[in-house]
PDBQT receptor file of N, H, CA, C and O in Angstrom, charges set to zero:
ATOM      1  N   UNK A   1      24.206  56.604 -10.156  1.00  0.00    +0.000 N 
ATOM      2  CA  UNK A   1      22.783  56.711 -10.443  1.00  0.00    +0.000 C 
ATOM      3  C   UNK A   1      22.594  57.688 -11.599  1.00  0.00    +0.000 C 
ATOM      4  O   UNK A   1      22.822  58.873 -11.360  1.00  0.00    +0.000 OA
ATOM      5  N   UNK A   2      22.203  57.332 -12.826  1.00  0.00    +0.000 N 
ATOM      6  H   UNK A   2      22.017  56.368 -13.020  1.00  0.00    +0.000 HD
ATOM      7  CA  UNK A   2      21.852  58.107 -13.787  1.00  0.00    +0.000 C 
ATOM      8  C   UNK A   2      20.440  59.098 -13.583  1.00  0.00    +0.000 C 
ATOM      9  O   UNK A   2      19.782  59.068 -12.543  1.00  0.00    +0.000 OA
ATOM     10  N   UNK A   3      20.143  59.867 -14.617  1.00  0.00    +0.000 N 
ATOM     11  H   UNK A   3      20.678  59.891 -15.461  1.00  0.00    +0.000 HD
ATOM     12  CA  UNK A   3      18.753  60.753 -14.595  1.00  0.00    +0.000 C 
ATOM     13  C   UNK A   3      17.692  59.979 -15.469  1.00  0.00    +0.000 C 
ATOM     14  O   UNK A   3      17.870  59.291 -16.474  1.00  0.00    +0.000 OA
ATOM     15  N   UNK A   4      16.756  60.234 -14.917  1.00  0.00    +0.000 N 
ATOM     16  H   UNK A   4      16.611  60.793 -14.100  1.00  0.00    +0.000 HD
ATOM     17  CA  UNK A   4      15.397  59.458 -15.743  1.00  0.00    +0.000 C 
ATOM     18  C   UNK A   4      15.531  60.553 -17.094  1.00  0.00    +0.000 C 
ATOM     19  O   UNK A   4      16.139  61.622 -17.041  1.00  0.00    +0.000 OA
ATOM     20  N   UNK A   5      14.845  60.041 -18.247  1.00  0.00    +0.000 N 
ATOM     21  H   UNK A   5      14.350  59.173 -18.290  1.00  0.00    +0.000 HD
ATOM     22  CA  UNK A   5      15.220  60.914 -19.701  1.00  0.00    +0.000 C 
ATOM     23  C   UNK A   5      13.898  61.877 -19.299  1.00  0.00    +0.000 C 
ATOM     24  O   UNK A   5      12.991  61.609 -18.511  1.00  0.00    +0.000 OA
ATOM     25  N   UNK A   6      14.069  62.911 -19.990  1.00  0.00    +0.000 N 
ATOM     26  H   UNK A   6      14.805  63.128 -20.631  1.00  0.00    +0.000 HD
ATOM     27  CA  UNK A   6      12.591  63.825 -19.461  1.00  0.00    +0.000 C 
ATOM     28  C   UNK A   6      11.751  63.830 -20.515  1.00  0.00    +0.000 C 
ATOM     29  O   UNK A   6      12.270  63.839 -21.632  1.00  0.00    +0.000 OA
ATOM     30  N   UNK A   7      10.448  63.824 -20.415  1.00  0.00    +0.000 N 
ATOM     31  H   UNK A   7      10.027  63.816 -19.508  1.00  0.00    +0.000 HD
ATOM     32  CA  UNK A   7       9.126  63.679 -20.932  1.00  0.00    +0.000 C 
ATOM     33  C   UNK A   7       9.026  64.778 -21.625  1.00  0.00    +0.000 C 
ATOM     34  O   UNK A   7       9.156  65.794 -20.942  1.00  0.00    +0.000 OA
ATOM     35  N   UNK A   8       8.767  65.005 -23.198  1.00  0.00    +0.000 N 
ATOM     36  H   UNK A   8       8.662  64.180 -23.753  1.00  0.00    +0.000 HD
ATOM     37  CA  UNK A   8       8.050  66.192 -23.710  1.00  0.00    +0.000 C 
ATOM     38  C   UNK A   8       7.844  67.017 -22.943  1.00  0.00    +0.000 C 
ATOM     39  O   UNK A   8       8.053  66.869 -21.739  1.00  0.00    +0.000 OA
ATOM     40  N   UNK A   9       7.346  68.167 -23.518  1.00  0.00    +0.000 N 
ATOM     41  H   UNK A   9       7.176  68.287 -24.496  1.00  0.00    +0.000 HD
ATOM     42  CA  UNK A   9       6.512  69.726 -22.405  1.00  0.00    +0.000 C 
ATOM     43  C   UNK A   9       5.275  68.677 -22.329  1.00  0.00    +0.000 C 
ATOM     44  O   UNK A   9       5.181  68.002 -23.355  1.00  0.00    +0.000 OA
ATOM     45  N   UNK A  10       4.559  68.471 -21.590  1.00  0.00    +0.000 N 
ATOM     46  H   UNK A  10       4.635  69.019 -20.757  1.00  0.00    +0.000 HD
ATOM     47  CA  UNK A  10       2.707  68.259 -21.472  1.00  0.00    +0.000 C 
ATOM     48  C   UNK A  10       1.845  69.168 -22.204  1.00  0.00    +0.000 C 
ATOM     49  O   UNK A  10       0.764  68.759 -22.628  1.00  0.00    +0.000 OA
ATOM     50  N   UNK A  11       2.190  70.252 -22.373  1.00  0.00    +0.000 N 
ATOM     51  H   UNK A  11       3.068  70.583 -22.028  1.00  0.00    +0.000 HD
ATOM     52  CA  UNK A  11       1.747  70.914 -22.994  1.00  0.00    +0.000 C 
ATOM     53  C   UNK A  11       1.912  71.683 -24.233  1.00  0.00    +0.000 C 
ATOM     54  O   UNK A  11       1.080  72.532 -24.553  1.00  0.00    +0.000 OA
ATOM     55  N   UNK A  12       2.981  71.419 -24.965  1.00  0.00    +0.000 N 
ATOM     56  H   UNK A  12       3.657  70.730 -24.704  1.00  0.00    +0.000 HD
ATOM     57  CA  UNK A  12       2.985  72.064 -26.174  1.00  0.00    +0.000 C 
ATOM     58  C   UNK A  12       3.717  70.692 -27.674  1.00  0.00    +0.000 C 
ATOM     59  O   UNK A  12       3.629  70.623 -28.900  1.00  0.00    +0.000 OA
ATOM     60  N   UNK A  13       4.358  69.886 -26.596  1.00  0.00    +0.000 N 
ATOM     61  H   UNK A  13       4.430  69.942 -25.600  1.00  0.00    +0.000 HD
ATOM     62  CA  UNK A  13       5.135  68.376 -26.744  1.00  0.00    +0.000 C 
ATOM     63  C   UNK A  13       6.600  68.729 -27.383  1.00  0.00    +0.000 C 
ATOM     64  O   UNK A  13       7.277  67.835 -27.889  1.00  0.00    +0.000 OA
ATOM     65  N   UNK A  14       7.140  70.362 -27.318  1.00  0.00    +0.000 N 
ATOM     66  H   UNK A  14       6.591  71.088 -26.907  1.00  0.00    +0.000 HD
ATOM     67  CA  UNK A  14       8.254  70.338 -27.537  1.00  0.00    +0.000 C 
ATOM     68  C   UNK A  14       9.409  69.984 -26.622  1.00  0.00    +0.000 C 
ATOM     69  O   UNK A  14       9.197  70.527 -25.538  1.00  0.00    +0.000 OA
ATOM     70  N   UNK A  15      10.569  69.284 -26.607  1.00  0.00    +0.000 N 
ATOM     71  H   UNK A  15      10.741  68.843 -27.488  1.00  0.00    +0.000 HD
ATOM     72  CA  UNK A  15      11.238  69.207 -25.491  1.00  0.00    +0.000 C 
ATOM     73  C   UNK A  15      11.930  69.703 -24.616  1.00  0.00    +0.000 C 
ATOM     74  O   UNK A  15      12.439  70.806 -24.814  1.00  0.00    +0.000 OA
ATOM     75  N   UNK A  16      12.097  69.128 -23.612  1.00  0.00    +0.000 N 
ATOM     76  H   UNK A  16      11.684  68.232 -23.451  1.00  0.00    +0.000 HD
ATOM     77  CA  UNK A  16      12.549  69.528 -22.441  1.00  0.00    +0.000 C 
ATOM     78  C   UNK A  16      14.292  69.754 -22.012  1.00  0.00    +0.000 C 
ATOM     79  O   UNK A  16      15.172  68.969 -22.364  1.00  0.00    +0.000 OA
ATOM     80  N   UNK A  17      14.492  70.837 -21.295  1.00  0.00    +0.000 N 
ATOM     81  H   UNK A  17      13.777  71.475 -21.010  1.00  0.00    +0.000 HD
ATOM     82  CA  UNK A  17      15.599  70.954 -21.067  1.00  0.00    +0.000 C 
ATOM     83  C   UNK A  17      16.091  70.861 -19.755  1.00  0.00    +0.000 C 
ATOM     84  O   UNK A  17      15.332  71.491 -19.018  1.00  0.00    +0.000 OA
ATOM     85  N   UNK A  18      17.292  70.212 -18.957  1.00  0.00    +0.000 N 
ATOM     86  H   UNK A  18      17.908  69.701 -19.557  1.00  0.00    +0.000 HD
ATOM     87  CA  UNK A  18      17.733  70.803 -17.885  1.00  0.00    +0.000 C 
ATOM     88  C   UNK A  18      18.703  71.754 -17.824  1.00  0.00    +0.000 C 
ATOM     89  O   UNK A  18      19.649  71.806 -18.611  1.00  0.00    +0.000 OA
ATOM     90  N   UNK A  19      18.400  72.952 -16.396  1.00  0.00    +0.000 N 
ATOM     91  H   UNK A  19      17.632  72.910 -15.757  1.00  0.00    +0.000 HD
ATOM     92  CA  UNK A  19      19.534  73.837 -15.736  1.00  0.00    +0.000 C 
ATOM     93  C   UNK A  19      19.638  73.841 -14.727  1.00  0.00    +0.000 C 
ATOM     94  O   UNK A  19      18.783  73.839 -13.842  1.00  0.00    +0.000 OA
ATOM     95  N   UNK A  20      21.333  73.850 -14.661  1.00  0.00    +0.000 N 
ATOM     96  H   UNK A  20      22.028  73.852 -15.380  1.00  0.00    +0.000 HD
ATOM     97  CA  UNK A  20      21.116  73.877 -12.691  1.00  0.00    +0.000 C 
ATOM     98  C   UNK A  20      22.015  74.904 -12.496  1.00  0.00    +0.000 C 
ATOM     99  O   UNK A  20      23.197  74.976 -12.834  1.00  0.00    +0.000 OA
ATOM    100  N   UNK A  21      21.421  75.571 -12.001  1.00  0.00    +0.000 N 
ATOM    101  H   UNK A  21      20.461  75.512 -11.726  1.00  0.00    +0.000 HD
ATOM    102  CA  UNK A  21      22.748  77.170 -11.155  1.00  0.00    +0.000 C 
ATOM    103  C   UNK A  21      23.184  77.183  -9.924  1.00  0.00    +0.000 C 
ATOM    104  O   UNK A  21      22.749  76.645  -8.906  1.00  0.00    +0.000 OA
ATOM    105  N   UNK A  22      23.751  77.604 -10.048  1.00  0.00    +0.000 N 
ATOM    106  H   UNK A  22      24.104  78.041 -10.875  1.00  0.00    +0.000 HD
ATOM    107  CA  UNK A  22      24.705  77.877  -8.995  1.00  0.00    +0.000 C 
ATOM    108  C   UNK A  22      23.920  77.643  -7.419  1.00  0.00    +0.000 C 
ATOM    109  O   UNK A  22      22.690  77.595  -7.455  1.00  0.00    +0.000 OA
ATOM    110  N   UNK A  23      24.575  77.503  -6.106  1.00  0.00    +0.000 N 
ATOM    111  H   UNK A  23      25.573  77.542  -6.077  1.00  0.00    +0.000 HD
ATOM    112  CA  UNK A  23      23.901  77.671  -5.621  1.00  0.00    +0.000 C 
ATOM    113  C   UNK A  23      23.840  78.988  -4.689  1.00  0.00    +0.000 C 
ATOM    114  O   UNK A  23      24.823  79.651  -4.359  1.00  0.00    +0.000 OA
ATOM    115  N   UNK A  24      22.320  79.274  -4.281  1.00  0.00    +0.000 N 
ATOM    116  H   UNK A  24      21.522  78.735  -4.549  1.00  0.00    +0.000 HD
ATOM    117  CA  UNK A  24      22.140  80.604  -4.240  1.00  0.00    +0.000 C 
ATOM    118  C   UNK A  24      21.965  80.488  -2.629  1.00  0.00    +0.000 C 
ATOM    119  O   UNK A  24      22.023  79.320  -2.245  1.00  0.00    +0.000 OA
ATOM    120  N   UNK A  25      21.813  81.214  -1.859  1.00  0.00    +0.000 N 
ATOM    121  H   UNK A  25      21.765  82.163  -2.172  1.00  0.00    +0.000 HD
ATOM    122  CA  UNK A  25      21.675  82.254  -0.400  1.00  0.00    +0.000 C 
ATOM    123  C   UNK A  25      21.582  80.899   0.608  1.00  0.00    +0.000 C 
ATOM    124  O   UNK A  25      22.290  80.672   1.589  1.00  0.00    +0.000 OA
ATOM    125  N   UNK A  26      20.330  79.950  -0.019  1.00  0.00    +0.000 N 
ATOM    126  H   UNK A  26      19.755  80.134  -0.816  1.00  0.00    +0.000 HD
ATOM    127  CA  UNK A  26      20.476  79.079   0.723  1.00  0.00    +0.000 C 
ATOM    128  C   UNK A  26      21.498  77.308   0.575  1.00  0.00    +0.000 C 
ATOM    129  O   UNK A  26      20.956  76.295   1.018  1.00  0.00    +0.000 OA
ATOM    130  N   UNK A  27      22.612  77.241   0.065  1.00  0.00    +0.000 N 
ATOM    131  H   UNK A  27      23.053  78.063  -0.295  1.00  0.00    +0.000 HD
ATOM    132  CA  UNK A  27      23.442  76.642  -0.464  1.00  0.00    +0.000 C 
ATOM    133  C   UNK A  27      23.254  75.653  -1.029  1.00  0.00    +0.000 C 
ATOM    134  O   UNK A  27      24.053  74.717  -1.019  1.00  0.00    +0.000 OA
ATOM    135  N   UNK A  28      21.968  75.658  -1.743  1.00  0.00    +0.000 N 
ATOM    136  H   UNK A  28      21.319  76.419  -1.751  1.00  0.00    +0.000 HD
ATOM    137  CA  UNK A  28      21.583  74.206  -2.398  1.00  0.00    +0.000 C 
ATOM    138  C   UNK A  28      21.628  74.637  -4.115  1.00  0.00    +0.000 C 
ATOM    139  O   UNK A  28      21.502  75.843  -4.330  1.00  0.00    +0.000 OA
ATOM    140  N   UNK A  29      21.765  73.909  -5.091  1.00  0.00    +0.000 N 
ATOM    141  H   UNK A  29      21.867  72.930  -4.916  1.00  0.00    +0.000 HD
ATOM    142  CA  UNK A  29      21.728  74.338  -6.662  1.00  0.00    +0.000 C 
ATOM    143  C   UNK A  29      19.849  74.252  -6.704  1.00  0.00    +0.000 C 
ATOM    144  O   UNK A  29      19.116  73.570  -5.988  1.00  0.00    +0.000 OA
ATOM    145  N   UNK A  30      19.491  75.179  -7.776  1.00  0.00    +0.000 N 
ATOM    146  H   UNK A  30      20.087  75.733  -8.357  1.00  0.00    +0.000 HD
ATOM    147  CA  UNK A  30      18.807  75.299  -8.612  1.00  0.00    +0.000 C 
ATOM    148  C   UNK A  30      18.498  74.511  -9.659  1.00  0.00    +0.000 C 
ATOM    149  O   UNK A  30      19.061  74.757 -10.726  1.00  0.00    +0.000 OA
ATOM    150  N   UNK A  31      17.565  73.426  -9.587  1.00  0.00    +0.000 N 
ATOM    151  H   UNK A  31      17.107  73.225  -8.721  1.00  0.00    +0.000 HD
ATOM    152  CA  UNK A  31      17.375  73.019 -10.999  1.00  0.00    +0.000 C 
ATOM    153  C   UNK A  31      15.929  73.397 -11.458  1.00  0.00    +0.000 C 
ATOM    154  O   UNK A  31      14.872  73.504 -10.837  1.00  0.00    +0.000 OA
ATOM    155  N   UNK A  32      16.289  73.569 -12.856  1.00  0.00    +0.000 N 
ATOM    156  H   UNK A  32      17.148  73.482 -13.360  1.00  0.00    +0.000 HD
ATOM    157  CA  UNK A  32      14.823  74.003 -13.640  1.00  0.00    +0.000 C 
ATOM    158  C   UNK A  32      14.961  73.222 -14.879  1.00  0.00    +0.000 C 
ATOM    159  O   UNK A  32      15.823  73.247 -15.758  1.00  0.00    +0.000 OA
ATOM    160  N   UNK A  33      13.780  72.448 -14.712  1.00  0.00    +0.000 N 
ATOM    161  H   UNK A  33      13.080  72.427 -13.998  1.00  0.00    +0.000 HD
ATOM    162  CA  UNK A  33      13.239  72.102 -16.253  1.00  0.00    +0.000 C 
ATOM    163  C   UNK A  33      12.028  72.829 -16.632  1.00  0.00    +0.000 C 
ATOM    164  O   UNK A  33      10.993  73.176 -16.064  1.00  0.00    +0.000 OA
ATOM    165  N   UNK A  34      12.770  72.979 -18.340  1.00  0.00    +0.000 N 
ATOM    166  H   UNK A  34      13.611  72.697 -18.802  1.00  0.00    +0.000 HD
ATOM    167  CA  UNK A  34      11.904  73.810 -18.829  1.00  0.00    +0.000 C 
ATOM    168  C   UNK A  34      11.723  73.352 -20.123  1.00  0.00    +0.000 C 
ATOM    169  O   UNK A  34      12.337  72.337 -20.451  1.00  0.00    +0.000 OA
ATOM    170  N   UNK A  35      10.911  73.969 -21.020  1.00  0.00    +0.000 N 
ATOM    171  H   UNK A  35      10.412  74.793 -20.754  1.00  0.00    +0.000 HD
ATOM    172  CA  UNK A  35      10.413  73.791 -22.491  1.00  0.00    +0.000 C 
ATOM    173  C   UNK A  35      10.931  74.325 -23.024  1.00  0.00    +0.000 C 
ATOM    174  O   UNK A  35      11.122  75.464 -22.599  1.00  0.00    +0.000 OA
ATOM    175  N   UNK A  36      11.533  73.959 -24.292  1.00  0.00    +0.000 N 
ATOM    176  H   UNK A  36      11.378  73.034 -24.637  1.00  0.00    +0.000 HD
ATOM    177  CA  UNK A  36      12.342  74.718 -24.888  1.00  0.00    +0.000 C 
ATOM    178  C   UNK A  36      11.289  74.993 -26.055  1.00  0.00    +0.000 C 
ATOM    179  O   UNK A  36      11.907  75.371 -27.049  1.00  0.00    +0.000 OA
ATOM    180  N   UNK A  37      10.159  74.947 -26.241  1.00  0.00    +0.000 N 
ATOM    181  H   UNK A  37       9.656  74.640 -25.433  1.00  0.00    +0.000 HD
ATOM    182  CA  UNK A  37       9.172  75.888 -27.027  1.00  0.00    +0.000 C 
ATOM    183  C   UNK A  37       9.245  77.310 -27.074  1.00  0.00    +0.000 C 
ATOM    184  O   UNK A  37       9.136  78.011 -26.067  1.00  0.00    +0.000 OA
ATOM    185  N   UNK A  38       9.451  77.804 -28.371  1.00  0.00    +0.000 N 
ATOM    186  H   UNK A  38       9.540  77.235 -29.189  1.00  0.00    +0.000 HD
ATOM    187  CA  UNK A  38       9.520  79.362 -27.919  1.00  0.00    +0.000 C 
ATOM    188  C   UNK A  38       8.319  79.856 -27.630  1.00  0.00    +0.000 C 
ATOM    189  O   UNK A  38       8.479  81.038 -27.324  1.00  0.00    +0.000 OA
ATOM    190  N   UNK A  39       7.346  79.595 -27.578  1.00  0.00    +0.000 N 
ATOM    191  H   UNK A  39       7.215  78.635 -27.827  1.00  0.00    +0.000 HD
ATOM    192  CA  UNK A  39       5.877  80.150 -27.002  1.00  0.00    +0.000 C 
ATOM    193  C   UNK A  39       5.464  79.663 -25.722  1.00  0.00    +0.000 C 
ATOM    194  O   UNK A  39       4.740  80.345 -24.997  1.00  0.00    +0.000 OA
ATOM    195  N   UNK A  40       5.848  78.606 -25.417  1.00  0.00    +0.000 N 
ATOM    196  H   UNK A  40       6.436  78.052 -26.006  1.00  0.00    +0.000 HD
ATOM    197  CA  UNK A  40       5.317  78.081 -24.030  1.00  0.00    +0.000 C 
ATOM    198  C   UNK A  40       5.340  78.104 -22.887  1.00  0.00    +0.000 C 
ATOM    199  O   UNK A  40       4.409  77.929 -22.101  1.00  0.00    +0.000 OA
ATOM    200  N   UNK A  41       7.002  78.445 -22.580  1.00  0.00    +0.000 N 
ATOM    201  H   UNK A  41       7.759  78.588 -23.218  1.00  0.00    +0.000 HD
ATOM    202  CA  UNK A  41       7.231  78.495 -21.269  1.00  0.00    +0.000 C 
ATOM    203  C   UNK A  41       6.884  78.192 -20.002  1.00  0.00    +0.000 C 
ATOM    204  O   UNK A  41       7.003  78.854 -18.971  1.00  0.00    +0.000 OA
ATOM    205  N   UNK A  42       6.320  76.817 -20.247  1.00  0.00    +0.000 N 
ATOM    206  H   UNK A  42       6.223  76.279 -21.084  1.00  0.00    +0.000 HD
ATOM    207  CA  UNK A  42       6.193  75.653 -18.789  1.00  0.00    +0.000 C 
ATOM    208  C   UNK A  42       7.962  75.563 -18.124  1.00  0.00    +0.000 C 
ATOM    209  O   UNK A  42       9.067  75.721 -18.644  1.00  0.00    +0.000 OA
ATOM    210  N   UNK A  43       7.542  75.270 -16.902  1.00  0.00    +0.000 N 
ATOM    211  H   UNK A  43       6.645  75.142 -16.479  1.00  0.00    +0.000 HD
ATOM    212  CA  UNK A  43       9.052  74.666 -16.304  1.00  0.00    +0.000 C 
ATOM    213  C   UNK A  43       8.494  74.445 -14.698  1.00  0.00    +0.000 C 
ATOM    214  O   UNK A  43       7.481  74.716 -14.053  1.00  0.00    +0.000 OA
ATOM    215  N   UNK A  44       9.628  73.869 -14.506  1.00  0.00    +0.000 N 
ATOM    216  H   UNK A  44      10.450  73.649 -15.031  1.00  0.00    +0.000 HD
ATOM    217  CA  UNK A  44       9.489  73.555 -12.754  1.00  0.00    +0.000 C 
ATOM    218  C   UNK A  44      11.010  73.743 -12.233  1.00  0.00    +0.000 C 
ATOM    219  O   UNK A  44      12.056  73.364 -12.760  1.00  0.00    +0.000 OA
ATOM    220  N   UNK A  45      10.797  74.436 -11.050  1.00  0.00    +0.000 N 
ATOM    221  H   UNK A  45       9.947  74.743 -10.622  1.00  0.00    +0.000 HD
ATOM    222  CA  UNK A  45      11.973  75.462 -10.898  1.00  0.00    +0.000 C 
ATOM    223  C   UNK A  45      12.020  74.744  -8.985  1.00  0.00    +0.000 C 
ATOM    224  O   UNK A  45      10.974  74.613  -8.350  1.00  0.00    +0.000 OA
ATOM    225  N   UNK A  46      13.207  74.434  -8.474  1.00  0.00    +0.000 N 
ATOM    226  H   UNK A  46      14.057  74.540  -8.989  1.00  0.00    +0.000 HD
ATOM    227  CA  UNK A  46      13.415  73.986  -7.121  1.00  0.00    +0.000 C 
ATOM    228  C   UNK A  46      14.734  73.594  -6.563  1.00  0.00    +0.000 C 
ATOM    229  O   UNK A  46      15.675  73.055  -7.146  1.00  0.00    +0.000 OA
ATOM    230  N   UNK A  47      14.604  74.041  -5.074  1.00  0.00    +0.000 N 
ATOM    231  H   UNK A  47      13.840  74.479  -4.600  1.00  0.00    +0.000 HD
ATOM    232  CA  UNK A  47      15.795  73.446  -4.885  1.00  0.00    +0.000 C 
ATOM    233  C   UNK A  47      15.275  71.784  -4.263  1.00  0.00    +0.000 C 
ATOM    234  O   UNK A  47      14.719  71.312  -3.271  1.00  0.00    +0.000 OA
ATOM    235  N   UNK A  48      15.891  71.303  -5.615  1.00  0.00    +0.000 N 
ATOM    236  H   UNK A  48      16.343  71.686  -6.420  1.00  0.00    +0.000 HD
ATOM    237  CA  UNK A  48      15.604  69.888  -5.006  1.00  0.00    +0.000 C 
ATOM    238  C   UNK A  48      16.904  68.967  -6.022  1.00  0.00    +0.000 C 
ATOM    239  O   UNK A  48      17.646  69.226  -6.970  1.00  0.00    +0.000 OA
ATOM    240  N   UNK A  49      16.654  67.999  -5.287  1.00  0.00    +0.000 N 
ATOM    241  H   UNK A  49      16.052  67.788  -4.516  1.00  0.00    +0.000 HD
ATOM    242  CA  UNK A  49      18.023  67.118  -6.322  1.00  0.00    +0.000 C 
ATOM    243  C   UNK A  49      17.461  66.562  -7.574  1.00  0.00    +0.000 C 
ATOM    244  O   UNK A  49      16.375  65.984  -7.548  1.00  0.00    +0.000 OA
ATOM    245  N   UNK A  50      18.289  66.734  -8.917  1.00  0.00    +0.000 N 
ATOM    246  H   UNK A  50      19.171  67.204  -8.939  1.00  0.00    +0.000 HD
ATOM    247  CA  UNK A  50      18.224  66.238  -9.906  1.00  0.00    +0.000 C 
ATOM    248  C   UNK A  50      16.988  65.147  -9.811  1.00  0.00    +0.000 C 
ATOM    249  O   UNK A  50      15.853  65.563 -10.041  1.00  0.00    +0.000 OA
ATOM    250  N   UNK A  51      17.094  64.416  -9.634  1.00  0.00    +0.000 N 
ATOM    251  H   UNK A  51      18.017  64.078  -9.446  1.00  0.00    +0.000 HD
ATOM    252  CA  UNK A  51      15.882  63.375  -9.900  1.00  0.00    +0.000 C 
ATOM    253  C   UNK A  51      14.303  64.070  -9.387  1.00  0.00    +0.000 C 
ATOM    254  O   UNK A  51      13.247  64.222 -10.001  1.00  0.00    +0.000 OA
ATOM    255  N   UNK A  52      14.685  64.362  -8.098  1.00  0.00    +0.000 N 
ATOM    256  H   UNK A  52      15.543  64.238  -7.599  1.00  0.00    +0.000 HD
ATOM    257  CA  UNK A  52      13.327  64.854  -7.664  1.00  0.00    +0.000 C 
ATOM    258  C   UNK A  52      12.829  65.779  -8.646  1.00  0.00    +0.000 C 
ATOM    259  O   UNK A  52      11.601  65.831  -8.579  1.00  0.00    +0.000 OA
ATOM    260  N   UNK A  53      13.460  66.762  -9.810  1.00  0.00    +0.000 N 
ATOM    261  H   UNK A  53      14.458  66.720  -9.865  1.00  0.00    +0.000 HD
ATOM    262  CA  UNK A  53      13.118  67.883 -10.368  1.00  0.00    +0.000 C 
ATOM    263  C   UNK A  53      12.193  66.996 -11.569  1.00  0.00    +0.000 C 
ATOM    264  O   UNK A  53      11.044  67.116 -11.993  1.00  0.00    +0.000 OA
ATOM    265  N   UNK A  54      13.035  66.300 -11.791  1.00  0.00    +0.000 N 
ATOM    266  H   UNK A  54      13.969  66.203 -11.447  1.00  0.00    +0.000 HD
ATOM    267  CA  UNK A  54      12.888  65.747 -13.536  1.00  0.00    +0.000 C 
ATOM    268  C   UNK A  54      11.586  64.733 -13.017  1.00  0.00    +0.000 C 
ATOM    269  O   UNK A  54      10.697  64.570 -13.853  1.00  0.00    +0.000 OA
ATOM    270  N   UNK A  55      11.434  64.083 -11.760  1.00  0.00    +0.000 N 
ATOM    271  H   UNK A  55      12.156  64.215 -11.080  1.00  0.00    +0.000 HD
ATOM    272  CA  UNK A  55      10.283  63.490 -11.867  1.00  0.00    +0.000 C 
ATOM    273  C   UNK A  55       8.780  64.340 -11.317  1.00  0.00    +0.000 C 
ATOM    274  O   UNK A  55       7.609  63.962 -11.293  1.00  0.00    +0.000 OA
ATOM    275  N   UNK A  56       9.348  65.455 -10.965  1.00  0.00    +0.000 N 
ATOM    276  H   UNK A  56      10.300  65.761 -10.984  1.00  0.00    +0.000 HD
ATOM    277  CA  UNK A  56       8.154  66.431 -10.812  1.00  0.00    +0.000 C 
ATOM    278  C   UNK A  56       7.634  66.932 -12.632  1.00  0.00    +0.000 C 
ATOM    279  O   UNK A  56       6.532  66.967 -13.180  1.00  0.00    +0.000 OA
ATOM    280  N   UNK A  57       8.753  67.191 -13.019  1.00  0.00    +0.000 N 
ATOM    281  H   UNK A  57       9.648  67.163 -12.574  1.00  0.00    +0.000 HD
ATOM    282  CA  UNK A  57       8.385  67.595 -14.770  1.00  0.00    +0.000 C 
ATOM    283  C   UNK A  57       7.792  66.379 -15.663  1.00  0.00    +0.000 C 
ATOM    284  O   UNK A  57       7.118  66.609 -16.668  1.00  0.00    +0.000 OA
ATOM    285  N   UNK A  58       8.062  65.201 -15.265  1.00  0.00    +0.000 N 
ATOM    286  H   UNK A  58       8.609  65.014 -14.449  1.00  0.00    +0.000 HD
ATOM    287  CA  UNK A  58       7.647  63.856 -16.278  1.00  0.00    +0.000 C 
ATOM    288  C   UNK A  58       6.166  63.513 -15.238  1.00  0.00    +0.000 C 
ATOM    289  O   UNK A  58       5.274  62.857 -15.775  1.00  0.00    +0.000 OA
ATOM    290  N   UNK A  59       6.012  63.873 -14.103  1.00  0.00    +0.000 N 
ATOM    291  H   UNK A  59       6.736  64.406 -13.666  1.00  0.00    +0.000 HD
ATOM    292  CA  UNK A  59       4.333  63.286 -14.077  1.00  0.00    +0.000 C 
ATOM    293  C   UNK A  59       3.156  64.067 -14.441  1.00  0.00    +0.000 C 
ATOM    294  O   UNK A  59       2.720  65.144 -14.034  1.00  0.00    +0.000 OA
ATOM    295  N   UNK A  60       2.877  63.473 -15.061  1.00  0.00    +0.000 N 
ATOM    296  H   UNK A  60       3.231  62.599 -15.391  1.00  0.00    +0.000 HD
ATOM    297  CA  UNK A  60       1.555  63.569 -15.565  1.00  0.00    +0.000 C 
ATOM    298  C   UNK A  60      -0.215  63.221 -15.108  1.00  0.00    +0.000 C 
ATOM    299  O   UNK A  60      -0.568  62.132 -14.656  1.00  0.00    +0.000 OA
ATOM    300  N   UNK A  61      -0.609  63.710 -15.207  1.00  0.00    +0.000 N 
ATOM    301  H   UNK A  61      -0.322  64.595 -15.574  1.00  0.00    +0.000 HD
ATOM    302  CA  UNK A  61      -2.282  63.441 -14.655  1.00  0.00    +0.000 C 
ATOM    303  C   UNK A  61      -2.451  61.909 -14.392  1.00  0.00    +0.000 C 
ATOM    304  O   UNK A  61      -2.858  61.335 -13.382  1.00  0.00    +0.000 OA
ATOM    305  N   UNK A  62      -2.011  61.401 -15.616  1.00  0.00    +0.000 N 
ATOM    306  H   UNK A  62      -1.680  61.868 -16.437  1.00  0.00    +0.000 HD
ATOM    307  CA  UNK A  62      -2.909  59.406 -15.558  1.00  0.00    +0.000 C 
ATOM    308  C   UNK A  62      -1.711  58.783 -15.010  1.00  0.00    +0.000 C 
ATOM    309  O   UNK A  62      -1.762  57.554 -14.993  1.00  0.00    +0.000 OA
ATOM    310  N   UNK A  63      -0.601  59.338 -14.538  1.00  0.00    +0.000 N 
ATOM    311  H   UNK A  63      -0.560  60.337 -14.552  1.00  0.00    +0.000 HD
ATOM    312  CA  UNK A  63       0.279  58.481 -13.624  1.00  0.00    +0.000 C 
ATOM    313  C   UNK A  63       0.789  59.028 -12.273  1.00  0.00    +0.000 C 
ATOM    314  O   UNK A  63       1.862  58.542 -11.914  1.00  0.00    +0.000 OA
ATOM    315  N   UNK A  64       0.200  59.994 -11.408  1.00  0.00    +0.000 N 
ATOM    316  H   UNK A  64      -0.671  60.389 -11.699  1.00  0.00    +0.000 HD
ATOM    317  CA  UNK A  64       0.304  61.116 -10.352  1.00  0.00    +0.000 C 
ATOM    318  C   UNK A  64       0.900  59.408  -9.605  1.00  0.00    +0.000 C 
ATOM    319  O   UNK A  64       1.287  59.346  -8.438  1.00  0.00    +0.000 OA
TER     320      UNK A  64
């Protein structure tokens, strides 16, 4: 199963990055997508699996 490609920031339209760290206290990884805008700093930060992260960061208002 591949990753959906990630959507611009929503808000500034620079693009998006993934990270996933290590996993922490509770043994699941960290993923965060974030904007790689140097002014913007949107992201969505969870322990959740790859897809779930990237489709929390790609929805948008007119497609909830």
């Amino acid at each position: 199963m591949t990753s959906p490609d990630l959507k611009p920031c929503p808000f500034c339209g620079s693009e998006a990055e993934k990270i996933i760290r290590r996993p922490v206290e509770n043994g699941l990884p960290e993923y965060i997508i974030r904007c790689t805008g140097i002014r913007c700093g949107a992201e969505v930060v969870g322990w959740m699996v790859d897809v779930t992260a990237i489709k929390a960061w790609n929805t948008r208002e007119d497609n909830k």
